[in-house]
N, CA, C and O atoms as a Maestro MAE file, in Angstrom:
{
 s_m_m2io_version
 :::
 2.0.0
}

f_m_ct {
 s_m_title
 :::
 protein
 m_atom[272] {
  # First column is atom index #
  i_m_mmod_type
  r_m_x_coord
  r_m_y_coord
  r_m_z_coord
  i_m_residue_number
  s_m_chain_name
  s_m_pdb_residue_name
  s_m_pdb_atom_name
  i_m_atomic_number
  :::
  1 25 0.854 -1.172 0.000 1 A "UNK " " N  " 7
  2 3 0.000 0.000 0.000 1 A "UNK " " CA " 6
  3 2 0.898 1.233 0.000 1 A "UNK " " C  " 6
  4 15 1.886 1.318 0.729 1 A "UNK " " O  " 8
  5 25 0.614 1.931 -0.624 2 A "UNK " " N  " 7
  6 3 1.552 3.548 -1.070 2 A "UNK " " CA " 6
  7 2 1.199 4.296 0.315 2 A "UNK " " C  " 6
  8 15 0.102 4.479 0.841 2 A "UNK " " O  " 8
  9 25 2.517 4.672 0.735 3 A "UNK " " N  " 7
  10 3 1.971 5.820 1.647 3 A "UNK " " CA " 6
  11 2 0.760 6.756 1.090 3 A "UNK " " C  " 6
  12 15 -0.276 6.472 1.691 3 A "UNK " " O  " 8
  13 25 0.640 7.421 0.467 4 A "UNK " " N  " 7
  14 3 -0.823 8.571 0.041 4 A "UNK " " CA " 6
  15 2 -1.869 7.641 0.410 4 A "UNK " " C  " 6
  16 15 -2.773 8.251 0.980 4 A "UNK " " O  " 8
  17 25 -2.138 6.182 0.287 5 A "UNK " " N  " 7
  18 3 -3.225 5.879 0.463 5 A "UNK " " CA " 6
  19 2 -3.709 5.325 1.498 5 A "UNK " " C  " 6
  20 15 -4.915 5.171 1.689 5 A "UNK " " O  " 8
  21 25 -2.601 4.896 2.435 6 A "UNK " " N  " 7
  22 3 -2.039 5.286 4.111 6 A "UNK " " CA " 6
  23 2 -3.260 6.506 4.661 6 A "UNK " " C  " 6
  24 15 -4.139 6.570 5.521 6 A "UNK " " O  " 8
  25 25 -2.900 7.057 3.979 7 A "UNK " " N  " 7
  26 3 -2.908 8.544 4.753 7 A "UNK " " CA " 6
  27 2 -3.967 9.063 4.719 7 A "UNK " " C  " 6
  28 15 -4.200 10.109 5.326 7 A "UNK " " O  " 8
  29 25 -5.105 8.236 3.769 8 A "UNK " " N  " 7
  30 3 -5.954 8.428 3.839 8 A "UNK " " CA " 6
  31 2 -7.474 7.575 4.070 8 A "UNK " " C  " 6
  32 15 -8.629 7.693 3.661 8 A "UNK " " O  " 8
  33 25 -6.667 6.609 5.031 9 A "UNK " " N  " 7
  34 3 -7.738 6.033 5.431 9 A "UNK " " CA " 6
  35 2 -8.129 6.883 7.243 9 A "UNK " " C  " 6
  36 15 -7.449 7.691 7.876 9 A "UNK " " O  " 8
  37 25 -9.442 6.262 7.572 10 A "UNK " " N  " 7
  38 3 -10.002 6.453 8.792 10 A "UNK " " CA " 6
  39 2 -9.767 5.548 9.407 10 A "UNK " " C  " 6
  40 15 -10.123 4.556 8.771 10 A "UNK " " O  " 8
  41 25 -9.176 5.184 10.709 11 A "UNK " " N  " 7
  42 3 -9.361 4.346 11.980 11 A "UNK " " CA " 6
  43 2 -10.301 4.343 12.488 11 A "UNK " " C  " 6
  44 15 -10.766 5.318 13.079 11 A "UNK " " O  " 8
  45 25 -10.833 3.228 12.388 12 A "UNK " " N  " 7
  46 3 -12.127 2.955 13.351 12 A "UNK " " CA " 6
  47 2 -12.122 2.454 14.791 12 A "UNK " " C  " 6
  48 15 -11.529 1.383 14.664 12 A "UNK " " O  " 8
  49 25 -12.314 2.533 15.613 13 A "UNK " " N  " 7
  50 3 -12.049 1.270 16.989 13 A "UNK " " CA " 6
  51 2 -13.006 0.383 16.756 13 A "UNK " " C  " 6
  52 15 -14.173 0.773 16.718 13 A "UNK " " O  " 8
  53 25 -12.616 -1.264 16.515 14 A "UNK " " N  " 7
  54 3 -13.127 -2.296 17.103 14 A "UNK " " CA " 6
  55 2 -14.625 -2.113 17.955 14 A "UNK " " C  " 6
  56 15 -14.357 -1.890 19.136 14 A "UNK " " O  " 8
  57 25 -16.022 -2.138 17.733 15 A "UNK " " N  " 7
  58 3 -16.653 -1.890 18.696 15 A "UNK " " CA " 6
  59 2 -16.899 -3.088 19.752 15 A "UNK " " C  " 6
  60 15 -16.885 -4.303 19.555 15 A "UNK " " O  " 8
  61 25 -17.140 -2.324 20.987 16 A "UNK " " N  " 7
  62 3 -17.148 -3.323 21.816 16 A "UNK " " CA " 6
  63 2 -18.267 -3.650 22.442 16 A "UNK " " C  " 6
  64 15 -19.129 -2.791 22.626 16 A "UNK " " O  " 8
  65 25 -18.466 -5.211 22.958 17 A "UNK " " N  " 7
  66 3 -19.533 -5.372 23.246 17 A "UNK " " CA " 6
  67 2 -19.982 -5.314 24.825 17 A "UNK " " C  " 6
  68 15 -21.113 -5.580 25.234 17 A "UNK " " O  " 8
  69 25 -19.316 -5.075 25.302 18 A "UNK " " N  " 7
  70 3 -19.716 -4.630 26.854 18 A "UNK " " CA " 6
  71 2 -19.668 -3.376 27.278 18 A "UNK " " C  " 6
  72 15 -18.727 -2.701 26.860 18 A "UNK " " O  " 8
  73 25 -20.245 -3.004 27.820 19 A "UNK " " N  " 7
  74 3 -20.613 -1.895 28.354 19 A "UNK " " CA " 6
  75 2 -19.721 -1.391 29.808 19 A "UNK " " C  " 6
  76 15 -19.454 -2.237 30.662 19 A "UNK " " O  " 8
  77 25 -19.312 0.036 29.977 20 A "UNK " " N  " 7
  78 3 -18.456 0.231 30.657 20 A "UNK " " CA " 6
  79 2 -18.420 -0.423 32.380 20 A "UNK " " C  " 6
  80 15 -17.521 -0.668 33.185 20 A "UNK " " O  " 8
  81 25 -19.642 -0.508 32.383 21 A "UNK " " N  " 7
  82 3 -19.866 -1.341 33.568 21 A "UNK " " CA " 6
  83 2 -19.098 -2.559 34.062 21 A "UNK " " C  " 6
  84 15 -18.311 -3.012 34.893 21 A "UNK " " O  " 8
  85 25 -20.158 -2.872 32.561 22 A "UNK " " N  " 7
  86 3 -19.468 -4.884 32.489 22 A "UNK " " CA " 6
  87 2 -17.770 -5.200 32.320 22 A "UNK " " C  " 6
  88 15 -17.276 -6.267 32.684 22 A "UNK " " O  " 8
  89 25 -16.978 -4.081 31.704 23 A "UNK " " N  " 7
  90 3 -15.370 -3.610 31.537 23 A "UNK " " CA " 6
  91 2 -15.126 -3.179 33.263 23 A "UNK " " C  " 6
  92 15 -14.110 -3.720 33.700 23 A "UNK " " O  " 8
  93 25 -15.792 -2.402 34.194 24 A "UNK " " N  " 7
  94 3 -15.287 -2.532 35.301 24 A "UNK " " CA " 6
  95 2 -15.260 -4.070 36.568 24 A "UNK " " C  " 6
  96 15 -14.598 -4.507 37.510 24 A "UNK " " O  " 8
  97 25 -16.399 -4.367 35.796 25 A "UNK " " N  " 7
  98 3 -16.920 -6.015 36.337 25 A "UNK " " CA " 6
  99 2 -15.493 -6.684 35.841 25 A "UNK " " C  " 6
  100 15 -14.773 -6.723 36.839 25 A "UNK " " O  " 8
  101 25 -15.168 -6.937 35.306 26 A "UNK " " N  " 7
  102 3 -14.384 -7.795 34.689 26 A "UNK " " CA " 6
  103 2 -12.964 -7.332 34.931 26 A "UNK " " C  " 6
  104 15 -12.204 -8.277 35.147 26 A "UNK " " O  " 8
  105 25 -12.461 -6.274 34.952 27 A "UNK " " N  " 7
  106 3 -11.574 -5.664 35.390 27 A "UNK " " CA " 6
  107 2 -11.351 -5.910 36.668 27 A "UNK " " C  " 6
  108 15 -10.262 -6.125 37.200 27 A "UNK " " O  " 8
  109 25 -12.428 -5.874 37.166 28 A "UNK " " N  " 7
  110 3 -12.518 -6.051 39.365 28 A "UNK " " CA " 6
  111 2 -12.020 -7.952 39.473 28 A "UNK " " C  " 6
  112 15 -11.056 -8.454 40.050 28 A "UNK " " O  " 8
  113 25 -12.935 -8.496 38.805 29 A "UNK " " N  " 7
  114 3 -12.480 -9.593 38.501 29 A "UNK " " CA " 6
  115 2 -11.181 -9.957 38.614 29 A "UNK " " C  " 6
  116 15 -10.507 -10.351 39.566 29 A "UNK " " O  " 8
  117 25 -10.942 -9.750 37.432 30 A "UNK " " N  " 7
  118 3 -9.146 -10.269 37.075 30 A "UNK " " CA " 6
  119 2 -8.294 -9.671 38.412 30 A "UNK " " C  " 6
  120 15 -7.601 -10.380 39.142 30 A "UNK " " O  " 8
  121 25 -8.496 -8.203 38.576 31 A "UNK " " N  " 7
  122 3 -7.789 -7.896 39.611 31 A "UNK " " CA " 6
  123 2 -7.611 -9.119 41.205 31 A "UNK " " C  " 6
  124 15 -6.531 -9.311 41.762 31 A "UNK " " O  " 8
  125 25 -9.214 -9.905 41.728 32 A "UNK " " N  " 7
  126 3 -8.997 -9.970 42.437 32 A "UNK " " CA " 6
  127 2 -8.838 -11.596 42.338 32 A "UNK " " C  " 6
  128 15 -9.056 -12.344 43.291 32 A "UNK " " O  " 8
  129 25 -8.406 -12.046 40.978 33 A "UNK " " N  " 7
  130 3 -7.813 -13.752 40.512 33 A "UNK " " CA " 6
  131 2 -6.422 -13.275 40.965 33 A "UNK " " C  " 6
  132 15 -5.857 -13.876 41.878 33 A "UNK " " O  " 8
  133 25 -5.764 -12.067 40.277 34 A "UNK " " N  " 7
  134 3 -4.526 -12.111 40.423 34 A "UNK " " CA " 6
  135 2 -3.757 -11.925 42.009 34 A "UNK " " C  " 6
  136 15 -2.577 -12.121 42.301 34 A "UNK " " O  " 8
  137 25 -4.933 -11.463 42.910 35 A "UNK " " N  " 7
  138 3 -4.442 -11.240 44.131 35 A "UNK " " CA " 6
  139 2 -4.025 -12.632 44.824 35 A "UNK " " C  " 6
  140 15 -2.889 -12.837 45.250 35 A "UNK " " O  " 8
  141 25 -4.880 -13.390 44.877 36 A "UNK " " N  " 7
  142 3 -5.844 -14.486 45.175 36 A "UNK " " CA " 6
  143 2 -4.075 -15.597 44.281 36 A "UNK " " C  " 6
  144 15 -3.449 -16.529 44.786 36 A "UNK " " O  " 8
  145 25 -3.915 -15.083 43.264 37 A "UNK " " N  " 7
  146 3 -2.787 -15.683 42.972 37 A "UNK " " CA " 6
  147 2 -1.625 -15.739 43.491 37 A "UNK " " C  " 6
  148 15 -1.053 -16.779 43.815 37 A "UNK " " O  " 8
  149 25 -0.987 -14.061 43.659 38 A "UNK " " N  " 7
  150 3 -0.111 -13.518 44.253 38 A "UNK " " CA " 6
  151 2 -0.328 -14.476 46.031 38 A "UNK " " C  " 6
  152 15 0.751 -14.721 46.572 38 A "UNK " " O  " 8
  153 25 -1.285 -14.826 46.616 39 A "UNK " " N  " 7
  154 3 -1.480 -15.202 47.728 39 A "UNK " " CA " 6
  155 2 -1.228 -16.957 48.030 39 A "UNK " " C  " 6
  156 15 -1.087 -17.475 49.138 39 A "UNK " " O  " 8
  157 25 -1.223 -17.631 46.732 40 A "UNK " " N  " 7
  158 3 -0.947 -18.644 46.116 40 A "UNK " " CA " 6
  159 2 -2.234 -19.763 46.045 40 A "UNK " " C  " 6
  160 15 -2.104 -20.983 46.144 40 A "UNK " " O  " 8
  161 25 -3.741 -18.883 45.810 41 A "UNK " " N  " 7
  162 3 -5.066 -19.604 45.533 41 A "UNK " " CA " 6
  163 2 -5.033 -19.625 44.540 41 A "UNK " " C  " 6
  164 15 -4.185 -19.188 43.761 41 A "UNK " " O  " 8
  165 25 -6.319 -20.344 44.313 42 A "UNK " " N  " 7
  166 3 -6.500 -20.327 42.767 42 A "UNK " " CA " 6
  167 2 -7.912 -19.906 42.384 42 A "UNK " " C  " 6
  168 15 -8.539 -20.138 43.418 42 A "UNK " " O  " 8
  169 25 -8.603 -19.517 41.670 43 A "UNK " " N  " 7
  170 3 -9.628 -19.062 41.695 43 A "UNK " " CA " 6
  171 2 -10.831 -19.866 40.869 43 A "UNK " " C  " 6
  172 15 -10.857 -19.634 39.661 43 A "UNK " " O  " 8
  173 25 -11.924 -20.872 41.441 44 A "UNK " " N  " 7
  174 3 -12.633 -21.653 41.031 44 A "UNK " " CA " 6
  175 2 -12.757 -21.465 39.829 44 A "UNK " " C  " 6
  176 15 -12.816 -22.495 39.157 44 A "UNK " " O  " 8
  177 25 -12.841 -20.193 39.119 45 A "UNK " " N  " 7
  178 3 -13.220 -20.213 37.870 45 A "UNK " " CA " 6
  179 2 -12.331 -20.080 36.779 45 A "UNK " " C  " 6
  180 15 -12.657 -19.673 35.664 45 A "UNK " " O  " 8
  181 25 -11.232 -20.423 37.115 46 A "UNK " " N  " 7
  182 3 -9.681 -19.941 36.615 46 A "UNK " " CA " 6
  183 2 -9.296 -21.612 36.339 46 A "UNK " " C  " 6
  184 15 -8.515 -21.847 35.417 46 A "UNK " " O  " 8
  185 25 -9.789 -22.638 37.055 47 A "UNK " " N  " 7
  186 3 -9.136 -23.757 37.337 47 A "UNK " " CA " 6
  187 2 -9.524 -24.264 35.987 47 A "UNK " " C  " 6
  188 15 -10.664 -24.131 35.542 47 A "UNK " " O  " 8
  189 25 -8.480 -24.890 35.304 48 A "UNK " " N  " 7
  190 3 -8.167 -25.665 33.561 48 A "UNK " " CA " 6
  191 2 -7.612 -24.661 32.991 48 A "UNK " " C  " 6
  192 15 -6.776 -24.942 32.133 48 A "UNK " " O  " 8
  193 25 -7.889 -23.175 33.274 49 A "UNK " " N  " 7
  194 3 -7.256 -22.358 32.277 49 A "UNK " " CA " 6
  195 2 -5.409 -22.803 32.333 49 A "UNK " " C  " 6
  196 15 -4.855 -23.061 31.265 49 A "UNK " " O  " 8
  197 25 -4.956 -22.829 33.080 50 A "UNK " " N  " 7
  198 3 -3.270 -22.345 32.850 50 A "UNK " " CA " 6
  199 2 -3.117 -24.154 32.125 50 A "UNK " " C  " 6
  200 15 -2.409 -24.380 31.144 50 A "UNK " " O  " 8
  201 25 -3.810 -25.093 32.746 51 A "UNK " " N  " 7
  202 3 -3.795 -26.496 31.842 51 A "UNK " " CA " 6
  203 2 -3.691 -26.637 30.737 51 A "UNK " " C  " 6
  204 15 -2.813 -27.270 30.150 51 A "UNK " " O  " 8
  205 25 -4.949 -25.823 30.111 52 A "UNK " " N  " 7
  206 3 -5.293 -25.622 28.872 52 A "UNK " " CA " 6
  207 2 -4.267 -24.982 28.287 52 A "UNK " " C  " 6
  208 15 -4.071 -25.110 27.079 52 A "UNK " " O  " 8
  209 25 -3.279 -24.011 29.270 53 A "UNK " " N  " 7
  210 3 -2.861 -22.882 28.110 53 A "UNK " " CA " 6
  211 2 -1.019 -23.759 27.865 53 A "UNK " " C  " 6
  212 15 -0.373 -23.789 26.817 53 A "UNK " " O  " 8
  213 25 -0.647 -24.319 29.147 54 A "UNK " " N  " 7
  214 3 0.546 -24.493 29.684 54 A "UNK " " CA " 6
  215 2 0.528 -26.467 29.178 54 A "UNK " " C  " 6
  216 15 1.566 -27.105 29.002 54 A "UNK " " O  " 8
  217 25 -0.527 -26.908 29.076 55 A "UNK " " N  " 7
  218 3 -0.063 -28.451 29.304 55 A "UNK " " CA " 6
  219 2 -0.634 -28.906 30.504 55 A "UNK " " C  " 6
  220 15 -1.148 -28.297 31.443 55 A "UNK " " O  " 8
  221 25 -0.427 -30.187 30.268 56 A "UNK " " N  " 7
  222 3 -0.418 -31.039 31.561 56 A "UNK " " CA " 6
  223 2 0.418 -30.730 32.582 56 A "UNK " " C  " 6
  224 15 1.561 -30.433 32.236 56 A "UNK " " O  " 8
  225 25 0.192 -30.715 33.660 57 A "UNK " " N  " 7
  226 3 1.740 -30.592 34.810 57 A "UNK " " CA " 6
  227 2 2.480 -31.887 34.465 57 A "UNK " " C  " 6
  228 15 1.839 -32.873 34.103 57 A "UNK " " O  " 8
  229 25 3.789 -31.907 34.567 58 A "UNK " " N  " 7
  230 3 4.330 -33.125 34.956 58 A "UNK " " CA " 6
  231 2 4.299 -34.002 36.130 58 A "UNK " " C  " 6
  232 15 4.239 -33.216 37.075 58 A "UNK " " O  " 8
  233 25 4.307 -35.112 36.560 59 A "UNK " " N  " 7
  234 3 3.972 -35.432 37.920 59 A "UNK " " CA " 6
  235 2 5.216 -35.309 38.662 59 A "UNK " " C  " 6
  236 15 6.329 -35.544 38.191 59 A "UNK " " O  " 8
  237 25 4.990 -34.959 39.745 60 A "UNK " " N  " 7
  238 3 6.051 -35.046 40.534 60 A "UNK " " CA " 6
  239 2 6.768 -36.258 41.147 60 A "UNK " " C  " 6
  240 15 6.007 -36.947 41.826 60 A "UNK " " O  " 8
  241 25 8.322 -36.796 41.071 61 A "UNK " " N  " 7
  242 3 8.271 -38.565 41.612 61 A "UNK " " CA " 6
  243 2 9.136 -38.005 42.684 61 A "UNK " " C  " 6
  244 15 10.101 -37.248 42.583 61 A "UNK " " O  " 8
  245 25 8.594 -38.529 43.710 62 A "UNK " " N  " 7
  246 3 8.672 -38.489 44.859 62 A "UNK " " CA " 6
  247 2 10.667 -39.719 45.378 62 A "UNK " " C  " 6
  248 15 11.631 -39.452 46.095 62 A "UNK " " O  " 8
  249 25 10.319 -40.884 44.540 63 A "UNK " " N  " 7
  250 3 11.533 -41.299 44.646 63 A "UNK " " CA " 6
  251 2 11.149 -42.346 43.585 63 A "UNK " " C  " 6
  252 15 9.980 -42.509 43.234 63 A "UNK " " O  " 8
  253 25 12.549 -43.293 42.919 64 A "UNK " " N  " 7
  254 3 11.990 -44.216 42.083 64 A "UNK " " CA " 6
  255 2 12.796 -45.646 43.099 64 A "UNK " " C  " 6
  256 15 13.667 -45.705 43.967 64 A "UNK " " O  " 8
  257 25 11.918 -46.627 42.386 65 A "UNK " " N  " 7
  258 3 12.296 -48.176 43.550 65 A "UNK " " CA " 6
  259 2 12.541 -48.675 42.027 65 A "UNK " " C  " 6
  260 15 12.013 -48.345 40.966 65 A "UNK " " O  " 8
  261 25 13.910 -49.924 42.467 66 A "UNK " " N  " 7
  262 3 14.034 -50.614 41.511 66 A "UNK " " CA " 6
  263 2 13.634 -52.341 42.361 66 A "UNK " " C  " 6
  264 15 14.115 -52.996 43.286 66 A "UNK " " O  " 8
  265 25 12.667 -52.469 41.528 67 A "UNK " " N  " 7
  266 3 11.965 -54.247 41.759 67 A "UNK " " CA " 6
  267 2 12.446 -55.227 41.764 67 A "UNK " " C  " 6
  268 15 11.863 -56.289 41.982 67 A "UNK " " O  " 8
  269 25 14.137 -55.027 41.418 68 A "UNK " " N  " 7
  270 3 14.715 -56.441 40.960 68 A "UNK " " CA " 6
  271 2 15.283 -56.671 42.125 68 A "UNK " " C  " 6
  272 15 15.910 -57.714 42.311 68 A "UNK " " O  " 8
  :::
 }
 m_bond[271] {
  # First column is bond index #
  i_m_from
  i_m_to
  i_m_order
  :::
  1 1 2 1
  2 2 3 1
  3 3 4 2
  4 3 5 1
  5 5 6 1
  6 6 7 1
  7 7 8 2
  8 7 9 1
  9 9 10 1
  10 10 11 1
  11 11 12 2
  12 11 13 1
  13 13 14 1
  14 14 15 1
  15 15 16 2
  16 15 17 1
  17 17 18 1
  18 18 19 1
  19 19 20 2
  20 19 21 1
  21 21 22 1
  22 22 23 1
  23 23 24 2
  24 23 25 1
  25 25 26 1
  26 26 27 1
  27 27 28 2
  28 27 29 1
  29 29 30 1
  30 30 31 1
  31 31 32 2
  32 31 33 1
  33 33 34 1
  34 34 35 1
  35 35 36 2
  36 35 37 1
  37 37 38 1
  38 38 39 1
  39 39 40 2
  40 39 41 1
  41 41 42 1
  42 42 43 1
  43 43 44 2
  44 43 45 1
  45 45 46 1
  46 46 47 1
  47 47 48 2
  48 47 49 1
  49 49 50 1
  50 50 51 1
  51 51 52 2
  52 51 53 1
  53 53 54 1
  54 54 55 1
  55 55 56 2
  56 55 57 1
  57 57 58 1
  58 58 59 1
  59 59 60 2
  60 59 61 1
  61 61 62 1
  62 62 63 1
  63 63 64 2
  64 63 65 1
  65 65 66 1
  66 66 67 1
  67 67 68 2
  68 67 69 1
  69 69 70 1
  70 70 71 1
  71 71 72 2
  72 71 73 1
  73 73 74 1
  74 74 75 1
  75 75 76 2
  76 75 77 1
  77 77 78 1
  78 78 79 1
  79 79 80 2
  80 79 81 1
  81 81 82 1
  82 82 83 1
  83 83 84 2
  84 83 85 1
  85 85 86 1
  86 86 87 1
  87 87 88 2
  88 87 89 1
  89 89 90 1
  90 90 91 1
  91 91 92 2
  92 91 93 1
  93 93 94 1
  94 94 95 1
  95 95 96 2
  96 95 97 1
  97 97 98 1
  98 98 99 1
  99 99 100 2
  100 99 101 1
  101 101 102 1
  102 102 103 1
  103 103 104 2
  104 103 105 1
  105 105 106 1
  106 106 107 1
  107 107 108 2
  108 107 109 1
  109 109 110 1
  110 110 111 1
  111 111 112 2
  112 111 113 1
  113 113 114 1
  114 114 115 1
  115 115 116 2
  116 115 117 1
  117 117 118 1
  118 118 119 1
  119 119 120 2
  120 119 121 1
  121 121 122 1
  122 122 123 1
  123 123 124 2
  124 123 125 1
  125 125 126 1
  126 126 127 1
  127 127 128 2
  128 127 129 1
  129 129 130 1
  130 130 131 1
  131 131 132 2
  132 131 133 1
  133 133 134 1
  134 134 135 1
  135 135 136 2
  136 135 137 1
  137 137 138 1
  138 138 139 1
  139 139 140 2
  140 139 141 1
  141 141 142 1
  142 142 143 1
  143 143 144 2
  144 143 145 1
  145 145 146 1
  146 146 147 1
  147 147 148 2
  148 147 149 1
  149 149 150 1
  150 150 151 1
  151 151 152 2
  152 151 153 1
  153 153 154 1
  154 154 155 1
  155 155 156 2
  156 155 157 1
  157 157 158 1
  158 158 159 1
  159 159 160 2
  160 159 161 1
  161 161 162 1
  162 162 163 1
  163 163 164 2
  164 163 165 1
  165 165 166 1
  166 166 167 1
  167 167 168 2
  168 167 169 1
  169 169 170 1
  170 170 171 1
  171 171 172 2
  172 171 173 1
  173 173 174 1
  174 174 175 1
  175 175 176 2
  176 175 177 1
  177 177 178 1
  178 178 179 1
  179 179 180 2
  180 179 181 1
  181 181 182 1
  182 182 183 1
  183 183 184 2
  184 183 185 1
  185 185 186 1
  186 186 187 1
  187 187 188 2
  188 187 189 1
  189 189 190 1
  190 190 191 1
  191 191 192 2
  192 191 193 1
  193 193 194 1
  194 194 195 1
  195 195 196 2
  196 195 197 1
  197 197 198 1
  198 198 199 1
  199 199 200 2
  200 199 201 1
  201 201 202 1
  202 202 203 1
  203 203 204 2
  204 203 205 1
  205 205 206 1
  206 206 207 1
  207 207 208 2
  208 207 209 1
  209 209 210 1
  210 210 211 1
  211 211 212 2
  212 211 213 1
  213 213 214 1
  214 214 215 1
  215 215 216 2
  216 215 217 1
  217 217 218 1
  218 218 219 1
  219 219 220 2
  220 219 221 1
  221 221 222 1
  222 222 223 1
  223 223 224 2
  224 223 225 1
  225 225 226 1
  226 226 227 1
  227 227 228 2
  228 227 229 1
  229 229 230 1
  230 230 231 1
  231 231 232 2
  232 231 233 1
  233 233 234 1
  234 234 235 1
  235 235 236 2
  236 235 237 1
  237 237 238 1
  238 238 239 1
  239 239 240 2
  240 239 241 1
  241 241 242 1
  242 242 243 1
  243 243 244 2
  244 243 245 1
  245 245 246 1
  246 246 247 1
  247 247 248 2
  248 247 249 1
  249 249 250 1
  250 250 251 1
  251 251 252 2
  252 251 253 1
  253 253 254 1
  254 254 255 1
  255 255 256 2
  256 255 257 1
  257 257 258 1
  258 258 259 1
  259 259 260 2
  260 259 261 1
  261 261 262 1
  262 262 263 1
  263 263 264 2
  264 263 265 1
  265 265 266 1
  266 266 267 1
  267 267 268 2
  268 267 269 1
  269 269 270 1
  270 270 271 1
  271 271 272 2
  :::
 }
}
């Protein structure tokens, strides 16, 4: 695209579908997952997300036995 024709477009914003309310709702939210994190909870409604995003955990082995 040529700069001149750059230059003459309009930016639009994305409209959004929540309402400034529902953006402070949700905002209050996250704020108080991340506290709740920082504190080392987890927040019922949070639980699968980092699974989903991160994997499976690995299991932890505690020690290994050999059978023979």
């Amino acid at each position: 695209m040529a700069n001149q024709e750059r230059e003459n477009l309009t930016v639009v914003p994305i409209p959004a579908s929540e309402t400034e309310a529902e953006h402070k709702r949700i905002r209050s939210s996250n704020d108080h997952d991340q506290k709740m994190e920082r504190d080392g909870k987890r927040a019922r409604h949070n639980v699968g997300y980092d699974e989903a995003a991160d994997g499976k955990p690995t299991p932890k082995v505690d020690r290994v036995v050999d059978e023979d």
